[in-house]
TORDORO-269618 format. One line per field, with one value per atom (N, C-alpha, C): residue number from 1; atom name; x, y, z. Coordinates in Angstrom, 2 decimals, decimal comma, always signed. Layout:
N
seq <- NUM  ...
atom <- CA  ...
px <- X  ...
py <- Y  ...
pz <- Z  ...
END
This chain:
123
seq <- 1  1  1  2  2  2  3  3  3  4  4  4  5  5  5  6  6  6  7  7  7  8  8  8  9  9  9  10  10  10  11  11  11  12  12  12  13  13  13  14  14  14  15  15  15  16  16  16  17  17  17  18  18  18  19  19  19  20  20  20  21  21  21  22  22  22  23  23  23  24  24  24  25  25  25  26  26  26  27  27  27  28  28  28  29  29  29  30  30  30  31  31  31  32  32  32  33  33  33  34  34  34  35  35  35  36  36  36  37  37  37  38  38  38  39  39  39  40  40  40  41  41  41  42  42  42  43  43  43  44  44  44  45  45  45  46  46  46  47  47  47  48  48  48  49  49  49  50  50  50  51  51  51  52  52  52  53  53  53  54  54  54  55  55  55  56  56  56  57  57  57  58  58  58  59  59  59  60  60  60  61  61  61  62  62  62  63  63  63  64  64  64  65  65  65  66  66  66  67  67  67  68  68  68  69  69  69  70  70  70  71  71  71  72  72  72  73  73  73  74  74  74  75  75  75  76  76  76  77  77  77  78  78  78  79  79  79  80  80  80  81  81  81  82  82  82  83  83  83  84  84  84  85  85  85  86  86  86  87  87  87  88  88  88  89  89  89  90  90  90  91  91  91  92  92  92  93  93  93  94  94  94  95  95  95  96  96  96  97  97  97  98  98  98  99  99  99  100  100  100  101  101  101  102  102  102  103  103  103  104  104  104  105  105  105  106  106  106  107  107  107  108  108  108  109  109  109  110  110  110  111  111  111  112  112  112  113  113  113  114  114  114  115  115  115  116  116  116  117  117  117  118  118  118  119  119  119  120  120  120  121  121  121  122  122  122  123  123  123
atom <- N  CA  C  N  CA  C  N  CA  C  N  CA  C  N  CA  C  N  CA  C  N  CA  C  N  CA  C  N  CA  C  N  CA  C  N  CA  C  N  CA  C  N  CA  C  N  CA  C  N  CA  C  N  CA  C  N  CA  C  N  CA  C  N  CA  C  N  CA  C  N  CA  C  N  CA  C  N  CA  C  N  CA  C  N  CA  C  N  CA  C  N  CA  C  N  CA  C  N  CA  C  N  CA  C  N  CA  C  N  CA  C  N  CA  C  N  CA  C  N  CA  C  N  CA  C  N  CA  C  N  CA  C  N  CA  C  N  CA  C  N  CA  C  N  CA  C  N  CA  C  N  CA  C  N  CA  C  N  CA  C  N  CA  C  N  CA  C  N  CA  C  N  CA  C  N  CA  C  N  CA  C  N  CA  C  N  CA  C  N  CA  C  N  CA  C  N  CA  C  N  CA  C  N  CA  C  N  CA  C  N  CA  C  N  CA  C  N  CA  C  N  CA  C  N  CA  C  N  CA  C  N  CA  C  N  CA  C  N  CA  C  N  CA  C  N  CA  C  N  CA  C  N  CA  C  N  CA  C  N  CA  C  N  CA  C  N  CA  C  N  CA  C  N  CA  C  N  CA  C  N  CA  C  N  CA  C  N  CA  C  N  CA  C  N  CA  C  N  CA  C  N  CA  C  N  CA  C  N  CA  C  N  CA  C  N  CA  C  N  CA  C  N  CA  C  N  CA  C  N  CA  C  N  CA  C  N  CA  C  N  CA  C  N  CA  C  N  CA  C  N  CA  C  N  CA  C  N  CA  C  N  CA  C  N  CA  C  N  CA  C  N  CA  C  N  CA  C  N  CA  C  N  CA  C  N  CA  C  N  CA  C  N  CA  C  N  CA  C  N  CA  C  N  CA  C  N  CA  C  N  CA  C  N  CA  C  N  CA  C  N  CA  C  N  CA  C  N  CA  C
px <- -19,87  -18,72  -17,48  -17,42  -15,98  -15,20  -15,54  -14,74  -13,95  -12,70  -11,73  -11,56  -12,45  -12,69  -13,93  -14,97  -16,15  -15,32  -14,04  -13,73  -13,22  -12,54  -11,65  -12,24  -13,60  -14,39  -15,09  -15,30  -16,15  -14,82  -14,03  -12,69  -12,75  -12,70  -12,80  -14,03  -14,65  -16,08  -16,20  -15,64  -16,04  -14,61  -13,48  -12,59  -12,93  -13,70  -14,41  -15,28  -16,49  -17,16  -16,25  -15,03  -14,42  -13,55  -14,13  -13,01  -11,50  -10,89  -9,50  -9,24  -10,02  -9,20  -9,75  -9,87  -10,33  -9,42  -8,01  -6,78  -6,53  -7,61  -7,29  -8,76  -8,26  -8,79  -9,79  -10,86  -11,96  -11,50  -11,21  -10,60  -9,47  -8,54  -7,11  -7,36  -9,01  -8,83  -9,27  -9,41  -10,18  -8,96  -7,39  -6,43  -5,07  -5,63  -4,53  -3,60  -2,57  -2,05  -2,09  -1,82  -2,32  -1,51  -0,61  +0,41  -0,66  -0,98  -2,25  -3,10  -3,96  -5,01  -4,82  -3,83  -3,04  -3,27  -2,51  -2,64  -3,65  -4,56  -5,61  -6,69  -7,01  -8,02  -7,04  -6,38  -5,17  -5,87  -5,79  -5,59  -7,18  -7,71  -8,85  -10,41  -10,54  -11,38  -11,57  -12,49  -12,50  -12,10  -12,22  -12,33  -12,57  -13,75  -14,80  -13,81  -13,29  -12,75  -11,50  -10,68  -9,43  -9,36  -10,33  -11,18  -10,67  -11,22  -11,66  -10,02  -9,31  -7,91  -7,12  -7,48  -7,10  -7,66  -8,66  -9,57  -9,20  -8,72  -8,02  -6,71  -5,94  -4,33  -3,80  -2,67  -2,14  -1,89  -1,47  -1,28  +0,41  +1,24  +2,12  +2,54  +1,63  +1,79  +1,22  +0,00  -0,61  +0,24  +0,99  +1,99  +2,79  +3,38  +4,50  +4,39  +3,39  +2,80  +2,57  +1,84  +1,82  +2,50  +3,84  +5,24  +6,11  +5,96  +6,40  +6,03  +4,41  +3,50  +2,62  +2,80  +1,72  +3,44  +3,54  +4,50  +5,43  +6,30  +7,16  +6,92  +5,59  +5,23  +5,55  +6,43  +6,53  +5,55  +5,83  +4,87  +3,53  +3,54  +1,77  +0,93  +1,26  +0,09  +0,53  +1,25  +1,91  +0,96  +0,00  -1,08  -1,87  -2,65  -3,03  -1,97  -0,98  +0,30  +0,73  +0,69  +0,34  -0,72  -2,18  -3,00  -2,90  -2,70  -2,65  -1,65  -0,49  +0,40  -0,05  -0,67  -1,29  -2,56  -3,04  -4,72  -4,68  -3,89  -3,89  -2,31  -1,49  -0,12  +0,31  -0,47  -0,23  +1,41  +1,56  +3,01  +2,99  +3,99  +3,86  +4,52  +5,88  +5,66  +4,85  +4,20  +4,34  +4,75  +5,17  +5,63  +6,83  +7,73  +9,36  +8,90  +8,06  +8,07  +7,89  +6,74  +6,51  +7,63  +8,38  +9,64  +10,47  +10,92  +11,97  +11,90  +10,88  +10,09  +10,10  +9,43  +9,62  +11,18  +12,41  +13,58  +13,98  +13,35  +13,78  +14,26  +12,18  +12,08  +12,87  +12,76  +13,83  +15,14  +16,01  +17,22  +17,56  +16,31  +16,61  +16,06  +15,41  +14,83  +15,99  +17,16  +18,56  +19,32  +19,52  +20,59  +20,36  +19,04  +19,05  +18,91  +18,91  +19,54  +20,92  +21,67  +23,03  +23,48  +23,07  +23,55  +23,29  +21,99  +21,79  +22,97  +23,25  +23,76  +24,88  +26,33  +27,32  +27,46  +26,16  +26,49  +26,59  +25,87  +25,75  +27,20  +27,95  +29,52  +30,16  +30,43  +31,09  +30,66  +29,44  +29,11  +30,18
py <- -8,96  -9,09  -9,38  -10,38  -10,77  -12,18  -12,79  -13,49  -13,14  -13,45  -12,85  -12,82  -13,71  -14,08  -12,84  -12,64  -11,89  -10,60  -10,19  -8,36  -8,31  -9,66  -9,37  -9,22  -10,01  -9,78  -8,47  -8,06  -7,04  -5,60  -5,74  -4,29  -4,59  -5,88  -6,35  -6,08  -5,63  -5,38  -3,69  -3,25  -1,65  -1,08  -2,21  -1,16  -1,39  -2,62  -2,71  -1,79  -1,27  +0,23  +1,22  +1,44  +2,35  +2,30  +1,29  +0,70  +1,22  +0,44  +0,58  -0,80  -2,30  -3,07  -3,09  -1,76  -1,41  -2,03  -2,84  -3,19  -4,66  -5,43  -6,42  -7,71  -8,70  -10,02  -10,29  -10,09  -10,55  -11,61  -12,95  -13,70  -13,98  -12,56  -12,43  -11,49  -10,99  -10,01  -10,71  -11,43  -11,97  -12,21  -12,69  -13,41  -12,37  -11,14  -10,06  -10,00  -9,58  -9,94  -9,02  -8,97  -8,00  -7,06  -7,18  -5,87  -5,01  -5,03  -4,72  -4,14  -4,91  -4,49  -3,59  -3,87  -2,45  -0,95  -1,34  +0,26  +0,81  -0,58  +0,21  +0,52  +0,30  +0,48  +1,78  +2,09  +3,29  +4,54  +3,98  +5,60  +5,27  +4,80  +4,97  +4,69  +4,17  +4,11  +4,80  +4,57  +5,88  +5,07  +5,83  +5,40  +3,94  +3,53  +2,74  +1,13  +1,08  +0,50  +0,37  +1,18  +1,27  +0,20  +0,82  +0,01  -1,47  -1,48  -3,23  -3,88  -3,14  -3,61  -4,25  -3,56  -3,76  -4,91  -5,84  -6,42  -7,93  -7,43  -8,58  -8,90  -7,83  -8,20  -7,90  -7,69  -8,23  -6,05  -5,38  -4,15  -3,65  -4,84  -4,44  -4,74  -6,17  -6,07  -4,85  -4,28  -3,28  -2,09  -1,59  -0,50  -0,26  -1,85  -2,04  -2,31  -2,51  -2,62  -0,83  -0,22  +0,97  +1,74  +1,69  +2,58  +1,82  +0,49  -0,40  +0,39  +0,66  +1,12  +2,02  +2,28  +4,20  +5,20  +5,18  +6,12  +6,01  +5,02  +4,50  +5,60  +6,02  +6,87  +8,30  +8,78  +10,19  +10,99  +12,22  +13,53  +13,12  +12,36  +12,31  +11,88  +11,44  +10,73  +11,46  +12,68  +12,80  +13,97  +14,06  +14,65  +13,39  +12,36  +11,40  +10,57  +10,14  +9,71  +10,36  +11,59  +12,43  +11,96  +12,14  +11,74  +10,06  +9,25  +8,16  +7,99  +8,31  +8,37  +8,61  +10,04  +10,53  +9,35  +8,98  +8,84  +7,82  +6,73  +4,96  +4,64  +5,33  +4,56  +5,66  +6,93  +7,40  +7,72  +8,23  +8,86  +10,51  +10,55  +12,09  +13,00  +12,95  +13,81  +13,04  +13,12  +12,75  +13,28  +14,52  +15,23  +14,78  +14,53  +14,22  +12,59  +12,04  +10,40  +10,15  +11,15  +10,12  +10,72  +11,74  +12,07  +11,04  +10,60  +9,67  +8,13  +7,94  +6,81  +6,69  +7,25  +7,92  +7,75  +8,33  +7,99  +6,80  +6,27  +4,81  +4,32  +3,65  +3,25  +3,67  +4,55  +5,06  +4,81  +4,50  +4,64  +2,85  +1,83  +0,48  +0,15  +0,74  +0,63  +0,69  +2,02  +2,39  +0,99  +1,02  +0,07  -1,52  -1,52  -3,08  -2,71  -1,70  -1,49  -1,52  -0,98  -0,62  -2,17  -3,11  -4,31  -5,15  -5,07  -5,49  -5,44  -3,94  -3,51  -3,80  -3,85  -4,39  -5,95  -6,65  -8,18  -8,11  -7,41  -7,85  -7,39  -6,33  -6,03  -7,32  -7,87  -8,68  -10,08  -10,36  -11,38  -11,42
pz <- +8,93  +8,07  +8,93  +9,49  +9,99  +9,48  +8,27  +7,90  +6,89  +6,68  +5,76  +4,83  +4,15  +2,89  +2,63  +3,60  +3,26  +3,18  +3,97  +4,18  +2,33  +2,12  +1,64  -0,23  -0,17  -0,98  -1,27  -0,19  -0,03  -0,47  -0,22  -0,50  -1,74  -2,52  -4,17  -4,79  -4,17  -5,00  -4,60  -3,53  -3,73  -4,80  -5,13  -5,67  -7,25  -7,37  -8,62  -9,08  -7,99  -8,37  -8,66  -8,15  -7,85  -9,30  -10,03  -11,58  -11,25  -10,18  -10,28  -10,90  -11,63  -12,44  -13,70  -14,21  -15,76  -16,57  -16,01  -17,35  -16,73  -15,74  -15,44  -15,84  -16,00  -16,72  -15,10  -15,39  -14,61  -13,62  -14,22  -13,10  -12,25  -12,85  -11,87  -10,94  -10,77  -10,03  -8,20  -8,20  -6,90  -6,17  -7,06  -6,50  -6,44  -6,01  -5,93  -4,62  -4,65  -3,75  -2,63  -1,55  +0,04  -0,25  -1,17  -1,31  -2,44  -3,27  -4,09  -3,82  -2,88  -2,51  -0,87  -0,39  +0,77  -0,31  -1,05  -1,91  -2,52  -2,93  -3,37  -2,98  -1,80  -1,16  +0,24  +0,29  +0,89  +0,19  -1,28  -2,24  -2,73  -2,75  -3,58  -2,57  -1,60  -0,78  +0,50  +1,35  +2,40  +3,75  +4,53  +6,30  +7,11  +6,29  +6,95  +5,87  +4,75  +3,70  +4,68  +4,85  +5,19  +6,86  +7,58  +8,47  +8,64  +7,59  +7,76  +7,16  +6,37  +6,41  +7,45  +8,86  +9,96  +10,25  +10,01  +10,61  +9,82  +8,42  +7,48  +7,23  +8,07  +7,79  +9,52  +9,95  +11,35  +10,77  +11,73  +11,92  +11,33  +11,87  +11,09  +9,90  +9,32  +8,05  +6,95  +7,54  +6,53  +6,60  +7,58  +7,99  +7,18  +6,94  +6,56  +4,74  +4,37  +3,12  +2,70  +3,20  +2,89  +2,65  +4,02  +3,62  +1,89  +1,82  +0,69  -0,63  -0,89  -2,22  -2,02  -0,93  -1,27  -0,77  +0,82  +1,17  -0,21  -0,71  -1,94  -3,21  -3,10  -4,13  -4,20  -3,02  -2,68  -2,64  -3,53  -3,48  -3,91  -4,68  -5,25  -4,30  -3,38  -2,24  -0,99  -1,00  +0,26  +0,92  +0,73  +1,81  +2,17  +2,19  +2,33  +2,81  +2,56  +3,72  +4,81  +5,06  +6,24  +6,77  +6,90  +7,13  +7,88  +6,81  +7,35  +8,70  +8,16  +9,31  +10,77  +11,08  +11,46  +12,79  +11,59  +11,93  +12,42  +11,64  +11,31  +12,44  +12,54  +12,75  +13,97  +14,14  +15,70  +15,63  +13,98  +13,91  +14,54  +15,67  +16,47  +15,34  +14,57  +13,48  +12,29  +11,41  +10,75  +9,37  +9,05  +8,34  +8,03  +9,02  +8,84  +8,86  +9,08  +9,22  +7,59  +6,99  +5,81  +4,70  +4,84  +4,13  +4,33  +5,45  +5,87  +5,19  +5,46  +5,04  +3,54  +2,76  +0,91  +0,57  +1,39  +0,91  +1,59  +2,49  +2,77  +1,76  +1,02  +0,23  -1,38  -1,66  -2,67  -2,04  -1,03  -1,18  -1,22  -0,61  -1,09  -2,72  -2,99  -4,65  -5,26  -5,02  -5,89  -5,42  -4,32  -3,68  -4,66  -4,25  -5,58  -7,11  -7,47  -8,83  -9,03  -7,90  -8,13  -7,49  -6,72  -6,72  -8,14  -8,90  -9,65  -10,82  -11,10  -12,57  -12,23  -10,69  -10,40  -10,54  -10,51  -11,04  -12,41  -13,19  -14,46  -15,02  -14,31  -14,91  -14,35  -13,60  -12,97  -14,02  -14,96  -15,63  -16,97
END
């Protein structure tokens, strides 16, 4: 299994056992995007899955995808974002990393709302 098309098939067919696209149209599922399938194979698959992420995307794109849509998620994933941190990214705290990280992301999520809703007064 080292072509990218085969990893990338193969993460699409275990997250299919795994029925994480129970609300998606059979043929949109092959063409998901790396931000997608970063998270769902993060939260829903094991070790050996997560694995081969590395093997189909460059290191700092999956890093950087993860802090984006799993870390992004705060408390609900935040023993498994420890972990990852940890295991995958060789974070020395990672306790204060994936807190920091969680309000990153929440403090640019607000920031483009609050740019957003300041254009629409200005319209």
């Amino acid at each position: 299994m080292n072509q990218v098309t085969d990893i990338r098939e193969y993460l699409i067919d275990k997250l299919k056992e795994e029925h994480c696209f129970w609300s998606y149209d059979n043929d949109s599922i092959n063409d998901i995007p790396d931000e997608m399938l970063v998270e769902l194979v993060m939260i829903h698959l094991d070790l050996p899955e997560i694995n081969l992420l590395f093997k189909l995307l460059p290191f700092q794109k999956v890093k950087r995808l993860w802090i984006e849509n799993v870390v992004a998620q705060g408390e609900r994933y935040y023993t498994l974002n420890f972990f990852l941190a940890w295991y995958y990214f060789d974070v020395k705290r990672p306790h204060s990393y994936v807190k920091a990280m969680a309000t990153r992301q929440l403090n640019k999520k607000m920031g483009i709302k609050r740019d957003m809703m300041a254009k629409k007064q200005n319209m």
